[in-house]
C-alpha positions in Angstrom: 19.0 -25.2 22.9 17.5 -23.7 19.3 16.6 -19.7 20.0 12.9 -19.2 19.4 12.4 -16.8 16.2 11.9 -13.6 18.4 15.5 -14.6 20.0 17.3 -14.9 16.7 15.6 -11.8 15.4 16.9 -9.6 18.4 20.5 -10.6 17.4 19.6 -9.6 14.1 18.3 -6.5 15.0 21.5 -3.9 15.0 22.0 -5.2 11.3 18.5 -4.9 10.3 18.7 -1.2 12.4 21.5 0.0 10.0 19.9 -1.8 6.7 16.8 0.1 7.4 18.9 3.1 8.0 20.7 3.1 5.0 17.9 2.5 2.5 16.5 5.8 4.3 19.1 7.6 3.2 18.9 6.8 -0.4 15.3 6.9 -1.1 13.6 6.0 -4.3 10.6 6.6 -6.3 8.7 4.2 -8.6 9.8 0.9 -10.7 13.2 2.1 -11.6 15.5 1.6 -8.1 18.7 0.5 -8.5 20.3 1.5 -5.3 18.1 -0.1 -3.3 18.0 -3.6 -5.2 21.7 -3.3 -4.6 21.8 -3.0 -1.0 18.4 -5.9 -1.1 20.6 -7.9 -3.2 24.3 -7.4 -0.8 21.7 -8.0 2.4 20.7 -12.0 0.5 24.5 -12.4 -0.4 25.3 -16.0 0.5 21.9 -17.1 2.0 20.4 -20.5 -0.5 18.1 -18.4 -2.4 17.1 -18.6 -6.0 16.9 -14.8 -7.3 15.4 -13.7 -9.9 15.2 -10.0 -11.0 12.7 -7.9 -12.9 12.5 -6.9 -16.3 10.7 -3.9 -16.3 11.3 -3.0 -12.8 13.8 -3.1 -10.4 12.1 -6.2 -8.5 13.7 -8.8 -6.4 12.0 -12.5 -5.7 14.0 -15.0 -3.8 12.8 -18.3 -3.6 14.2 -20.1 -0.7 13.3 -24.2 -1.1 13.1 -25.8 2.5 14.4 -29.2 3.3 10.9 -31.0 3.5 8.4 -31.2 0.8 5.7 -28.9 0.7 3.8 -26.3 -0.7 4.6 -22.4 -1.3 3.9 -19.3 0.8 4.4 -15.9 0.1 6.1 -13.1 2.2 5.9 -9.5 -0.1 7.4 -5.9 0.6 7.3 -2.8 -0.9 10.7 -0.8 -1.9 10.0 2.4 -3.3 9.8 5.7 -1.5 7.9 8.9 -2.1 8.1 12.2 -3.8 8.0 14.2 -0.6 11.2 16.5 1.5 11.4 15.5 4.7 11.4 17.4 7.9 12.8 15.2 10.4 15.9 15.8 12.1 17.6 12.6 11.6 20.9 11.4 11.6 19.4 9.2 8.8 17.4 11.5 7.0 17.1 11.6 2.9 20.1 12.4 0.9 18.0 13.0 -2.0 16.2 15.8 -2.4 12.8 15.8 -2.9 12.1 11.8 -2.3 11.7 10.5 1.6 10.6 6.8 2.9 7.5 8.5 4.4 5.2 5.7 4.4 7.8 3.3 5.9 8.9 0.8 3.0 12.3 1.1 4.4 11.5 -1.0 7.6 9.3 -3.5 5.2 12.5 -4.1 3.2 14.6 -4.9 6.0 11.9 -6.8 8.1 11.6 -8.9 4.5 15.3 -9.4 4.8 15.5 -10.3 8.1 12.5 -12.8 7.6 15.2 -14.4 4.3 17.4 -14.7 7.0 15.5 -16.2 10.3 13.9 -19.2 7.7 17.0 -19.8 5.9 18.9 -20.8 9.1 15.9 -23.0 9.4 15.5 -24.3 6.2 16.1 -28.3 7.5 12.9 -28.2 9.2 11.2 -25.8 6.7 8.1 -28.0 5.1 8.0 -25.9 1.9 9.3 -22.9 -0.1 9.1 -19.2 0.6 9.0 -16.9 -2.4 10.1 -13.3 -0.9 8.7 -10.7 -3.0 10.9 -7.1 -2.8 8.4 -4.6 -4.7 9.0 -1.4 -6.5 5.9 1.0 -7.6 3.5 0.4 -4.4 3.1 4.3 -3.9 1.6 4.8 -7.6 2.6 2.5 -10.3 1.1 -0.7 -9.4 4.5 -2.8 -9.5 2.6 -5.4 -7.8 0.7 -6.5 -11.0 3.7 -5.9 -13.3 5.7 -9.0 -10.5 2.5 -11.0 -11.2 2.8 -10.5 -15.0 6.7 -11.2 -14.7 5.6 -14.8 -12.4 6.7 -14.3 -9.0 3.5 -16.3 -8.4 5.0 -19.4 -9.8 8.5 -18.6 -9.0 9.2 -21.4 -7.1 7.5 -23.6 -9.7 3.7 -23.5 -8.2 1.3 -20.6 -6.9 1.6 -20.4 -3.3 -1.1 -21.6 -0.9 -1.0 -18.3 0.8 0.7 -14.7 1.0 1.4 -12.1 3.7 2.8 -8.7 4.4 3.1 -6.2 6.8 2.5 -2.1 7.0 4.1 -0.2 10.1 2.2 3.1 11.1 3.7 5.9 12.1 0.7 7.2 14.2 -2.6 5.8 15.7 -1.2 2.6 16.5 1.0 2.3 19.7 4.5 1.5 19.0 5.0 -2.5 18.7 1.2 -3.5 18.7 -0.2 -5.5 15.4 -3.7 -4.9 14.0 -5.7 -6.4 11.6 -9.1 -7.8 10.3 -10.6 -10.2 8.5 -12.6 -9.1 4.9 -12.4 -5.5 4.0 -8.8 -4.2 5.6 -8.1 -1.0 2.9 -9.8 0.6 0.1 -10.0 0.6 -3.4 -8.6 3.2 -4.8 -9.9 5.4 -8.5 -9.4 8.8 -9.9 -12.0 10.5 -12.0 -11.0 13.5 -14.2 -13.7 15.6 -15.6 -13.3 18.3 -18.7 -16.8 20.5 -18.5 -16.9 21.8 -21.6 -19.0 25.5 -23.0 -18.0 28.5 -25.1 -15.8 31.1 -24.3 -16.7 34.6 -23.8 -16.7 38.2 -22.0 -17.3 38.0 -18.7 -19.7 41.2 -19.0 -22.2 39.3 -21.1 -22.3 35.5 -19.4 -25.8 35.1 -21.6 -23.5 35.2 -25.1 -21.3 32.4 -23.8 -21.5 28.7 -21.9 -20.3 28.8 -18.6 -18.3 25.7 -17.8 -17.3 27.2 -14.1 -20.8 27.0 -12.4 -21.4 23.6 -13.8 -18.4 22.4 -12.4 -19.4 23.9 -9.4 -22.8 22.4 -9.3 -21.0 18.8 -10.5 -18.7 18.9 -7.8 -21.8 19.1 -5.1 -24.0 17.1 -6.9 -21.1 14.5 -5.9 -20.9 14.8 -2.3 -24.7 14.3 -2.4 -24.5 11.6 -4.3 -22.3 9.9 -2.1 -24.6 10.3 0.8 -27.9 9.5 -0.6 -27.4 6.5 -3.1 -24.6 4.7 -0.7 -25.0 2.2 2.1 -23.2 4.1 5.5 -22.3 0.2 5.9 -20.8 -0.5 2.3 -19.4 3.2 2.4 -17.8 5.3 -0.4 -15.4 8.3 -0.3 -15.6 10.7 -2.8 -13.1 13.6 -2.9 -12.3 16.3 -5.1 -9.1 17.7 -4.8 -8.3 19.5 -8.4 -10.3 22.5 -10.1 -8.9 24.7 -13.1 -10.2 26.6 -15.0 -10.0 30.1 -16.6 -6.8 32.8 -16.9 -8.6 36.5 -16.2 -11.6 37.4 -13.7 -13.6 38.8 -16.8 -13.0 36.1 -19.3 -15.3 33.3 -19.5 -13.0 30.2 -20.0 -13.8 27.0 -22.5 -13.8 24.5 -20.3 -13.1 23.3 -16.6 -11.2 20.7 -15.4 -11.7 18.6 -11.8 -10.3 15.6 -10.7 -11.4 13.8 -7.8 -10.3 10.6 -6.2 -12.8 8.1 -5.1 -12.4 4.7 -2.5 -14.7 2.1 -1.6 -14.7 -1.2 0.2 -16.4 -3.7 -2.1 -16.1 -4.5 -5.5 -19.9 -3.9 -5.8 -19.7 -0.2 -4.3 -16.9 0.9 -6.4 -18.2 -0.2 -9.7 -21.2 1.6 -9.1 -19.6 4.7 -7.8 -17.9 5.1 -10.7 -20.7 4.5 -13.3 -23.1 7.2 -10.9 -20.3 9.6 -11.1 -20.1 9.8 -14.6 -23.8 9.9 -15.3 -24.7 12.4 -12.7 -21.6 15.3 -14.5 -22.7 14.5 -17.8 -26.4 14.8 -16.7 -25.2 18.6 -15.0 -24.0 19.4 -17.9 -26.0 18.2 -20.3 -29.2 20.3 -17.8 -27.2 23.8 -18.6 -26.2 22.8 -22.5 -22.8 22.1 -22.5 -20.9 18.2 -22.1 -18.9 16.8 -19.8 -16.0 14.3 -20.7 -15.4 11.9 -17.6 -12.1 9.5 -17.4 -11.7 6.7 -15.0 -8.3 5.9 -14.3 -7.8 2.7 -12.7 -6.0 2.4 -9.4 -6.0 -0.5 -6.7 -8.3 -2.7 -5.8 -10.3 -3.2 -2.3 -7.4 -5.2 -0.1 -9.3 -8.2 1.3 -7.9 -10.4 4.1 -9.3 -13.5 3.6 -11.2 -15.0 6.7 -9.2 -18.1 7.2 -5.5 -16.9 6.6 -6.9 -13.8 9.0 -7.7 -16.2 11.7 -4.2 -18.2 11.3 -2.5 -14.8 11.4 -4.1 -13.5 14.6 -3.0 -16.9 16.3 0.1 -16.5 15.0 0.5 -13.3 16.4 -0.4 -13.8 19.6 1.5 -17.1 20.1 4.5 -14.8 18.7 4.3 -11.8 20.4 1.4 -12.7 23.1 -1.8 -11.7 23.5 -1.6 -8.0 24.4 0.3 -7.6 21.5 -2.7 -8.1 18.8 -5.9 -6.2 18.3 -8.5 -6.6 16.0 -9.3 -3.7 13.8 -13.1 -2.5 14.0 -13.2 -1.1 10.2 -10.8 -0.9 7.6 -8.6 1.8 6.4 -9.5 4.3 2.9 -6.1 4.1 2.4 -5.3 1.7 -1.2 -2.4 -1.1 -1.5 -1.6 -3.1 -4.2 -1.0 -6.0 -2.2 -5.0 -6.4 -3.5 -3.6 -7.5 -6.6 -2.1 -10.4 -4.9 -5.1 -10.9 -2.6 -7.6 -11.1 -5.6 -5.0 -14.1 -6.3 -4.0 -15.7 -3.2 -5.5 -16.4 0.1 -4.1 -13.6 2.1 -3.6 -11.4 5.4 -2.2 -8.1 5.7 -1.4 -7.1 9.2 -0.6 -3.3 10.3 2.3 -2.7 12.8 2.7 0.6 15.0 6.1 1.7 14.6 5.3 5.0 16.5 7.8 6.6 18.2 7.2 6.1 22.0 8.0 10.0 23.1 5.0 11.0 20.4 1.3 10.3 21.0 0.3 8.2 18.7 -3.4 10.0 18.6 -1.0 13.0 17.4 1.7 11.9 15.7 2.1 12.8 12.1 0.5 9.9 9.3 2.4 8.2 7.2 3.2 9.8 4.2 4.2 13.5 6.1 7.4 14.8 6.0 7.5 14.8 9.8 6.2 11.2 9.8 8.7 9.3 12.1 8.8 5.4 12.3 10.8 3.3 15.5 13.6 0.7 14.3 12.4 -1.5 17.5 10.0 -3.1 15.4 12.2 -4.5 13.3 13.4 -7.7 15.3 9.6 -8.5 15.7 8.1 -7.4 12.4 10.9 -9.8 10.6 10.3 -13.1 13.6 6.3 -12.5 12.7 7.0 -12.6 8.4 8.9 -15.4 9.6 6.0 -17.2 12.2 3.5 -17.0 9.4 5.7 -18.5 6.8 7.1 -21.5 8.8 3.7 -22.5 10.5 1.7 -22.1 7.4 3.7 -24.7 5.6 3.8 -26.6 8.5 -0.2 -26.3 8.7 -0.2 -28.2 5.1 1.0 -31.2 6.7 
C-alpha cells in the first residue's frame, strides 16, 4: 500500500531534524551564503531536479518535471539568517558570532527540502512541474526580486499557475497549528529618513541660530497624529520612529537633525499615501519655523496578499492534510513585511503561518521571532514539508 504524504514525511523527519540543525549552526546573513547552498545543494544530491544557481546571489531553483503533462507551481523558501547573538541554550546553537536563524529560515529550508523529496518519489503521478525556490536576502535585501530578475519564474520554461510558502512562529501560535487568510496577510514595509535642517549656534542665544531639534520634535508628533486622523482604523497604517540624532554638547545648537522612522500599511492605496502625507507634513513643520526638511523614501516590501482562490484551495488542503483542528483562519493580518509579495504581485498565491512553538513555553509568552531567545520545535518539520508537498501535487492535479 503507497504511504500517504504525512507517512513518508515522518520517515523523513530524523534527516530533515539534523538538516535543520545543521544549517542552525552555520547561520548566514544576506545574498552571499555559500555554506548553506552547499548543504541545500548535498540535501538534492541524486533526486531528478534541474538546478540552477544564482548569479548575484547564492540562490538555489530546482525544477522537478513530473511524469504527466501539466502546468507549473511554485514552492519558495527563505535561506538567510539574521544579524542577531543568540541566547538559547542549544546543543545546536550558532557557531557564528553575531548571526542566528532567529526568524526560523532554517526549518523553511529543510521543510523545502523535504517537500523536493516527498514529490520526487512521486513524480510518475505528478501532473506538472514544481520550481523550488531556495532564497537568500528575505530579512533585508529583497533576494526575492533579484530570483525574479534572474527567471526562477520561467524556470521550468513557463510562469507557474500558482506559488506557496510557509512561515513557522515561534510564539502566538500553538505548536503544529497552520493559520492563514485570504487578502491582506502581512504589511508593506518603507523607511523614511528625515535631515531637518537650521543654523548652528550657542546654546545661550537660541534667537541667533535655527533650531533643528524642536522641529524634529514637533515632526515626529505631527506624525503619530497624522496617522490617526487622516487613516481609516480599517485600512490601518503604522508609523514608527525609531532613530533621532542630532547635536554633540548640551549648549551647542547643532545644524541639523536626523530621524528615521519605518512605516507599514496593508494596501497599496494606504501606503502610497502615507508616504506622500509624511513628507509634506515635515517639510510643512519646517518650512512653519524657517528652516527645510529633506525626506527620503527608501523602498522596502510590498503588502503580501493571499489571493482569495489559492487561499481557499490552501485551507482545504490543510485540513484534508492535517484535519480540521489543525487550521485556523487568521482575523487580521500581520505588520510584519515579506518579500514573498514580490512573487504575489506576480503569481496567484497563499502564504500560510505555522506554529513551531515549543510545547513547555506559552505561546502567549514566548519570545517572537527574530529574539535571541526565540526558540522554534523540529516536530513541524515532517508536516510543514507533507503540506508544501499537498499544495503542490493537488494544485497541478486541480488543472486537469
Amino acid at each position: 500500500m503507497t504511504p500517504t504524504l504525512r507517512e513518508s514525511a515522518a520517515r523523513l523527519q530524523p534527516e530533515l531534524t539534523a538538516l535543520r540543525r545543521a544549517l542552525h549552526q552555520e547561520p548566514e546573513i544576506g545574498m552571499q551564503l555559500p555554506l548553506t547552498q552547499a548543504k541545500v545543494l548535498a540535501a538534492l544530491d541524486g533526486l531528478p531536479l534541474e538546478i540552477t544557481l544564482g548569479r548575484r546571489l547564492s540562490s538555489v531553483t530546482a525544477v522537478l518535471r513530473g511524469g504527466r503533462p501539466g502546468p507549473v507551481v511554485l514552492l519558495r523558501a527563505d535561506l538567510d539568517a539574521l544579524p542577531v547573538q543568540e541566547s538559547a541554550e542549544l546543543p545546536y546553537a550558532s557557531r557564528l558570532p553575531g548571526a542566528m536563524h532567529a526568524c526560523g529560515h532554517d526549518l523553511h529550508t529543510a521543510a523545502l527540502v523535504g517537500a523536493v523529496r516527498l514529490l520526487a518519489e512521486r513524480r510518475a503521478e505528478l501532473a506538472g512541474s514544481v520550481v523550488f525556490m531556495f532564497q537568500p536576502g528575505e530579512e533585508a535585501g529583497g533576494g526575492a526580486g533579484i530570483m525574479i530578475e534572474e527567471g526562477v519564474l520561467t524556470a521550468a520554461g513557463e510562469p507557474p499557475v500558482a506559488a506557496y510558502a510557509l512561515h513557522v512562529a515561534a510564539s502566538v501560535l500553538p505548536l503544529g497549528l497552520v493559520a492563514t487568510r485570504p487578502g491582506p496577510l502581512m504589511a508593506s514595509s518603507d523607511t523614511l529618513t528625515v535631515t531637518v535642517r537650521g543654523r548652528g549656534g550657542h546654546g545661550s542665544s537660541p534667537h541667533l541660530a535655527l533650531d533643528p531639534i524642536p522641529v524634529a520634535c514637533e515632526a515626529v508628533l505631527a506624525l503619530q497624529t497624522m496617522v490617526t486622523s487622516r487613516f481609516d482604523a480599517q485600512d490601518p497604517v503604522v508609523l514608527t520612529v525609531g532613530s533621532f540624532h542630532a547635536g554633540t554638547a548640551g549648549n551647542v545648537i547643532p545644524e541639523q537633525a536626523e530621524l528615521a522612522a519605518t512605516l507599514r500599511a496593508f494596501s497599496p492605496e494606504a501606503r502610497e499615501r502615507a508616504l506622500a502625507q509624511a513628507a509634506t507634513v515635515v517639510r510643512g513643520i519646517a518650512a512653519a519655523h524657517g528652516l527645510t526638511a529633506e525626506v527620503e523614501h527608501h523602498e522596502g516590501y510590498p503588502v503580501t496578499v493571499n489571493h482569495a482562490a489559492e487561499t481557499a484551495f490552501a485551507i482545504r488542503t490543510a485540513r484534508q492534510l492535517l484535519g480540521p483542528a489543525r487550521l485556523v483562519e487568521m482575523p487580521r493580518p500581520i505588520t510584519g513585511s515579506e518579500d514573498f509579495s514580490m512573487i504575489a504581485e506576480r503569481i496567484s498565491s497563499a502564504f500560510l503561518m505555522v506554529g513551531a512553538c515549543p510545547p513547555d513555553r506559552d505561546p502567549s509568552k514566548a519570545p517572537y521571532n527574530h529574539a535571541p531567545q526565540a526558540a522554534f520545535d523540529d516536530s513541524v518539520l515532517g508536516d510543514a514539508a507533507a503540506l508544501l508537498a499537498a499544495l503542490a501535487f493537488e494544485r497541478l492535479h486541480q488543472e486537469q
